[in-house]
C-alpha positions as CSV (number, residue, x, y, z in Angstrom):
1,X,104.6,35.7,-207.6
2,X,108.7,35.0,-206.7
3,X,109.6,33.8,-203.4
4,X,111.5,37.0,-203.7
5,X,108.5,39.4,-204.5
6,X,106.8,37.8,-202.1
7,X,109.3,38.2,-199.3
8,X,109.5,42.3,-200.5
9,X,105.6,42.5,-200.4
10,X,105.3,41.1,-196.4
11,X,108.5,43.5,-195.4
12,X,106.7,46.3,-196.9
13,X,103.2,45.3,-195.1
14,X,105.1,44.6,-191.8
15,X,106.6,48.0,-191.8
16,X,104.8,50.8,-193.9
17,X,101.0,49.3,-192.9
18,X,98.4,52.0,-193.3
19,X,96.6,53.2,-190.0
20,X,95.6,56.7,-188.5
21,X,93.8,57.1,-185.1
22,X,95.3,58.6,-182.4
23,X,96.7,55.3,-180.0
24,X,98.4,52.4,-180.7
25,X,96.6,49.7,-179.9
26,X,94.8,48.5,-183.1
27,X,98.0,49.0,-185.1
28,X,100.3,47.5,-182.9
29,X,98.0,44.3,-183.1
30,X,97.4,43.7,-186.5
31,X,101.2,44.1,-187.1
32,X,102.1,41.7,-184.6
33,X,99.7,39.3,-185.9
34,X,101.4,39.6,-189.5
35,X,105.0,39.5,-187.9
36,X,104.3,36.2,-186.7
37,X,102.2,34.8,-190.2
38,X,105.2,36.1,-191.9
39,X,107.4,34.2,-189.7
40,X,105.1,30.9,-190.0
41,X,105.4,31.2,-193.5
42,X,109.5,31.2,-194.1
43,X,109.6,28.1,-191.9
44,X,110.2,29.4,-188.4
45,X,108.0,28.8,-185.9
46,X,105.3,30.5,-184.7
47,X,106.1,32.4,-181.2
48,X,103.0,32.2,-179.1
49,X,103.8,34.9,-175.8
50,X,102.1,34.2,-172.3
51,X,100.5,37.8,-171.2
52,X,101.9,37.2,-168.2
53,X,105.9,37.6,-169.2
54,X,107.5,39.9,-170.8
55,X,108.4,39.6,-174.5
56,X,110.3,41.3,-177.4
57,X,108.7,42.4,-180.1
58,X,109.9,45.3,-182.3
59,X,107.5,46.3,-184.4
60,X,107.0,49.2,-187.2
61,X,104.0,51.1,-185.8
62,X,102.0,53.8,-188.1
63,X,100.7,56.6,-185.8
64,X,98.5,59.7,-186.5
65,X,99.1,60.4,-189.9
66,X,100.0,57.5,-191.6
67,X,103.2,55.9,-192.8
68,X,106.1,54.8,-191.1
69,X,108.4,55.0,-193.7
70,X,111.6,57.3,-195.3
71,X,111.6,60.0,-192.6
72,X,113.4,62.8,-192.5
73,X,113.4,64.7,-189.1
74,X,112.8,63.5,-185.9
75,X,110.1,65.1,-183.9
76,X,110.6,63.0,-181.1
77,X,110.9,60.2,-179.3
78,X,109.7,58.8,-175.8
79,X,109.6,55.8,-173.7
80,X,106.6,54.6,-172.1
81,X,106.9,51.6,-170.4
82,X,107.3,48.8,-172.5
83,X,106.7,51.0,-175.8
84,X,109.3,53.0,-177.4
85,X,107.3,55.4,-179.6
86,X,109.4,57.7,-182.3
87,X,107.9,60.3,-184.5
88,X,109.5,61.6,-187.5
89,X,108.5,64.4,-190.2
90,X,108.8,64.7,-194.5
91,X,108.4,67.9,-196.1
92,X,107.1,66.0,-199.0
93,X,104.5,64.0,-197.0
94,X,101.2,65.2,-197.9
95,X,98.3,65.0,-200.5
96,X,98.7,66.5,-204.0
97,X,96.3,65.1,-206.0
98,X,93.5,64.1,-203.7
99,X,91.2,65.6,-201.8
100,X,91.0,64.8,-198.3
101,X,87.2,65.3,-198.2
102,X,86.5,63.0,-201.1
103,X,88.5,60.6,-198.9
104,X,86.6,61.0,-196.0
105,X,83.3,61.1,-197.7
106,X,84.2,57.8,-199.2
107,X,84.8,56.3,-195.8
108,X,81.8,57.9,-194.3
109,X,79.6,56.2,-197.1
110,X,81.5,53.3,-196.5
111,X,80.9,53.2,-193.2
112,X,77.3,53.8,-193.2
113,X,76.5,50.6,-194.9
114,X,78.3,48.6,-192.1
115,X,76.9,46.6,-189.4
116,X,77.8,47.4,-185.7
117,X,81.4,45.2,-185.0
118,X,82.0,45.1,-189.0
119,X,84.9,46.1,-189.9
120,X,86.0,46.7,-193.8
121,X,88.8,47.6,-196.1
122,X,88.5,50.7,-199.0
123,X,90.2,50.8,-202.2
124,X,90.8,54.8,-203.1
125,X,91.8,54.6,-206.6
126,X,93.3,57.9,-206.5
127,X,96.0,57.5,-203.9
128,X,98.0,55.7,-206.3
129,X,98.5,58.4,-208.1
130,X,99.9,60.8,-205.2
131,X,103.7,61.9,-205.3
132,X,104.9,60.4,-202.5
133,X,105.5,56.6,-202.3
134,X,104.0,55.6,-199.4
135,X,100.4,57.1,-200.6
136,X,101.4,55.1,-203.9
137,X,101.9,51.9,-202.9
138,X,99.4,51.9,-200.1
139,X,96.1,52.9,-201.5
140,X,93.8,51.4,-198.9
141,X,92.2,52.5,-195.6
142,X,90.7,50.8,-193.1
143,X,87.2,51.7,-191.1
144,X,84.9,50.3,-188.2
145,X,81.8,50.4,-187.3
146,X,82.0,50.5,-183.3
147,X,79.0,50.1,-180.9
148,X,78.8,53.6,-179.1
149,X,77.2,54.0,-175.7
150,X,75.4,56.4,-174.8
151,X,74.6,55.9,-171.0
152,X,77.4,57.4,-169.1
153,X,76.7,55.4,-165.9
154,X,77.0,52.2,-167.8
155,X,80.0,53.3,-169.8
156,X,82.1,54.6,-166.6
157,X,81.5,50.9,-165.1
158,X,83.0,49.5,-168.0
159,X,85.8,51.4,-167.6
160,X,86.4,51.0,-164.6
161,X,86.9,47.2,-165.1
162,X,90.1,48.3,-166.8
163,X,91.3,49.3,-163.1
164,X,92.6,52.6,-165.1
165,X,94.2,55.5,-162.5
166,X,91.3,57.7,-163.8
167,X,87.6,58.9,-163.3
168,X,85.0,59.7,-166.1
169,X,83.5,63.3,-164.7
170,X,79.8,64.0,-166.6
171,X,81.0,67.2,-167.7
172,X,84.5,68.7,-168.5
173,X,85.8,71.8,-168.0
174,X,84.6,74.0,-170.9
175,X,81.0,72.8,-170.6
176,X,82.0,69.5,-172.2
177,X,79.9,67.0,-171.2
178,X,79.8,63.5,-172.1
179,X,78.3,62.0,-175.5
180,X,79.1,58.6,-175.8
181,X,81.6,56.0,-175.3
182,X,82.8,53.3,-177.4
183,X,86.0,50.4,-177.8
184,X,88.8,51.7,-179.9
185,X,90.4,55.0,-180.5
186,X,88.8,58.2,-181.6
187,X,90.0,57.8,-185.8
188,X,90.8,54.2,-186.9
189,X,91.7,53.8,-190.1
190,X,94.0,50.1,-190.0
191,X,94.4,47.4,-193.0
192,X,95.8,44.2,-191.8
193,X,97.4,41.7,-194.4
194,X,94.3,40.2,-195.2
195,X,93.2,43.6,-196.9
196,X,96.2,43.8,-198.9
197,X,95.6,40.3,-200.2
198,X,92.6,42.4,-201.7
199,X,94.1,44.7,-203.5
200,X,94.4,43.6,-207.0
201,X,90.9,42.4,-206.7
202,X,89.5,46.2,-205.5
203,X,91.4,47.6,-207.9
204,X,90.1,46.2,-210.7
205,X,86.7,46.9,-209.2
206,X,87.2,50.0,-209.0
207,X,88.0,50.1,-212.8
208,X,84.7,48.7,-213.3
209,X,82.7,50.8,-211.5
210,X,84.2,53.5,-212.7
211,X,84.4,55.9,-209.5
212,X,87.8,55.0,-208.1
213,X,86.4,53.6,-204.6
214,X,86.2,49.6,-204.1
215,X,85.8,48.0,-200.5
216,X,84.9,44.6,-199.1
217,X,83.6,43.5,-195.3
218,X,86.9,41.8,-194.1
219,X,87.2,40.5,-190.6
220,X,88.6,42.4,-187.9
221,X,91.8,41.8,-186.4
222,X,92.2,39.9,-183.4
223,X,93.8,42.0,-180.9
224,X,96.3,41.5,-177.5
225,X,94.9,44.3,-175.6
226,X,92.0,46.7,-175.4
227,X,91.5,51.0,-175.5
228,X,88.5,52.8,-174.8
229,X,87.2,56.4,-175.9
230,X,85.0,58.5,-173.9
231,X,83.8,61.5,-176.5
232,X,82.5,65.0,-174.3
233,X,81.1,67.7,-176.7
234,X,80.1,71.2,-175.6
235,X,77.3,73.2,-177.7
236,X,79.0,74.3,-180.6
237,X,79.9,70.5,-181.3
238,X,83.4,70.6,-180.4
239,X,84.8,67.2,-179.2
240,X,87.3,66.3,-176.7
241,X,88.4,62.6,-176.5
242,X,89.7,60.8,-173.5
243,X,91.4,56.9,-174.4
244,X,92.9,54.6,-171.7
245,X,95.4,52.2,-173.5
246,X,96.3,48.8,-171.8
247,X,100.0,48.6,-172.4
248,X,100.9,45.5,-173.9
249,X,103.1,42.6,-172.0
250,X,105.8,43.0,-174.5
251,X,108.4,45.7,-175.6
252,X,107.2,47.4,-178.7
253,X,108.7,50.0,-180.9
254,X,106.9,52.4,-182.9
255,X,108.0,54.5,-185.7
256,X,105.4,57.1,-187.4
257,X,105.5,59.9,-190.2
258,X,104.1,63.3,-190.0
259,X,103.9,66.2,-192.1
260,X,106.3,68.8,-191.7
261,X,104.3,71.2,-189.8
262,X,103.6,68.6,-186.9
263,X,104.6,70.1,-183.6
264,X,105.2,69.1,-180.3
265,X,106.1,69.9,-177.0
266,X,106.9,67.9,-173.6
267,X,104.8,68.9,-170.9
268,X,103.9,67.7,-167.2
269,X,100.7,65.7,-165.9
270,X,100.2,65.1,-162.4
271,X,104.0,64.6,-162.3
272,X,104.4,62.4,-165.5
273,X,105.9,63.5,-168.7
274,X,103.5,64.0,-170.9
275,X,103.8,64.2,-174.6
276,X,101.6,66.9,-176.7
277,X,101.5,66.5,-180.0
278,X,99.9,68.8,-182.9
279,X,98.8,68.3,-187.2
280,X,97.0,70.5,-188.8
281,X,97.4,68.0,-191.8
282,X,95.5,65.2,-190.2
283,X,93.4,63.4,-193.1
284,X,90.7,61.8,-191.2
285,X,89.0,64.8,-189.2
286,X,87.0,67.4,-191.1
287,X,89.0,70.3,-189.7
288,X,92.0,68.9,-190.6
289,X,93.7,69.0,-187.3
290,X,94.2,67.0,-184.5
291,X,96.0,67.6,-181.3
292,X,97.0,65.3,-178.6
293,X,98.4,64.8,-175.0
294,X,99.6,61.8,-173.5
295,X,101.3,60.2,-170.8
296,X,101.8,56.4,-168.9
297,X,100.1,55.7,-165.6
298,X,100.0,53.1,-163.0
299,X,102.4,50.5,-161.9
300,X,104.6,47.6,-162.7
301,X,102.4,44.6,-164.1
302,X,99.7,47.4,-164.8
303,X,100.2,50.3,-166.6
304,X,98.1,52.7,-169.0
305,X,98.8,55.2,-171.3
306,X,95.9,57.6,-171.6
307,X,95.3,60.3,-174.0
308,X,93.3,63.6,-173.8
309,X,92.5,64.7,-177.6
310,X,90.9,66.8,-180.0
311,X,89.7,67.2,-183.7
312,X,88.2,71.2,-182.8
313,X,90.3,73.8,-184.5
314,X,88.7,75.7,-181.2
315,X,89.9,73.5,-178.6
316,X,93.3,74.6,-176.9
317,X,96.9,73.1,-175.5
318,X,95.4,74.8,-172.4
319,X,92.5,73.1,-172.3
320,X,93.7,69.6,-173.1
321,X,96.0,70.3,-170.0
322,X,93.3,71.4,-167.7
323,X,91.2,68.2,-168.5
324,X,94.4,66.1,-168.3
325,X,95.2,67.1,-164.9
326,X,91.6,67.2,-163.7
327,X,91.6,63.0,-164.5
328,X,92.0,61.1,-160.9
């Protein structure tokens, strides 16, 4: 490959990296750990940051739905701390030739054949043949298979360790009560570099086996800060998700792509600014929505951003709010 392909292949992965799930964290890790390979690579050298002091890093972040790439409106934009977060929406951003369940399903199957902690990368043969070019040239997904804890006295110390401005309740309001707890964000769906160096090879797999779905156990990513997911479901299964985010010790700027029917609206939290969010075109969940509020707490040399979310097409703004402001 040309040094000049080669340059054009690490921009793309540095800035258009597939990822969905609902928080930053995971994302913004595994592209600052290719922003500095890339730069070890042309020569320059490698910037290793003390947690303790503030550094600059701007970085291309995929959000929710997937690509951060050729936008067209913007949705909005928010500071939070040391992120600067920016959402934009394409009309032409969505699926046309695949099925979001057969994508899904591949992942779920995926999935199932993982060891706790493993993490691995899936080839979807089908993605190149979408219209829109960030589906074509990115035809990957990530998944996890995350330990998930079940006793809610254990998990609430754990959290608690963080020293997050927030309490776990047992139950919710709604008759929500809690069903497990686990490290990571509600939907993660994140390929590193190291994935992409697979591609050729699961594409050609894929050829073989003649169903369009390749994937390989890859390691996963080694990341500067940690989120946690607490998961309350009522009786007719409906989930709400709450995720306290350690803000990284750097600045970071996010950029994401939505569909055009995203929505969202700024709201108020216990006197923060809150940010509620909205897609009904959300690939990963099985109702094909997902709505989310969030908002930064705590204080200088300490601060979270915590999310309140849901997949349920039955769960309300309202609600959300409610168990927002209920979180001391």
């Amino acid at each position: 490959m040309s040094m000049e392909k080669r340059l054009k292949r690490e921009y793309e992965l540095a800035t258009n990296l597939v990822s969905c799930p609902s928080s930053l964290d995971e994302r913004i890790g595994a592209l600052y750990h290719i922003h500095i390979q890339a730069e070890g690579r042309k020569g320059y050298t490698v910037r290793k940051f003390n947690t303790r002091k503030m550094a600059t890093v701007a970085l291309a972040v995929v959000l929710l739905t997937g690509f951060a790439y050729s936008a067209q409106k913007l949705l909005f934009s928010a500071e939070l701390g040391t992120m600067n977060i920016e959402m934009r929406t394409d009309a032409k951003f969505v699926l046309t030739r695949t099925a979001a369940e057969d994508i899904r399903r591949a992942l779920a199957d995926v999935q199932q054949q993982l060891a706790v902690g493993q993490a691995a990368v899936v080839y979807v043969a089908s993605l190149e043949k979408e219209e829109h070019p960030l589906y074509k040239r990115h035809p990957l997904l990530g998944v996890t298979k995350q330990e998930q804890v079940q006793d809610a006295e254990g998990w609430n110390e754990t959290v608690k360790k963080l020293h997050a401005p927030l309490s776990l309740p047992r139950v919710l309001p709604g008759s929500f009560t809690f069903s497990e707890g686990k490290e990571g964000n509600p939907y993660e769906s994140m390929v590193d570099e190291k994935g992409y160096s697979l591609l050729d090879e699961l594409r050609q797999e894929s050829k073989q086996n003649g169903n369009g779905v390749a994937w390989r156990v890859v390691p996963g990513p080694q990341l500067p800060f940690q989120s946690y997911t607490t998961t309350y479901k009522n009786a007719d299964n409906d989930r709400i998700y709450v995720t306290v985010e350690v803000m990284p010790d750097m600045n970071v700027t996010s950029k994401g792509l939505a569909s055009e029917s995203a929505q969202y609206e700024e709201l108020d939290v216990q006197g923060a600014k809150a940010h509620y969010t909205v897609n009904d075109q959300f690939l990963f969940s099985e109702s094909n929505r997902y709505q989310e509020l969030f908002w930064m707490s705590g204080q200088a040399g300490q601060q979270f951003i915590l999310r309140v979310a849901s997949d349920s097409p039955h769960v309300t703004k309202e609600q959300l709010l409610q168990v927002a402001t209920g979180l001391k």
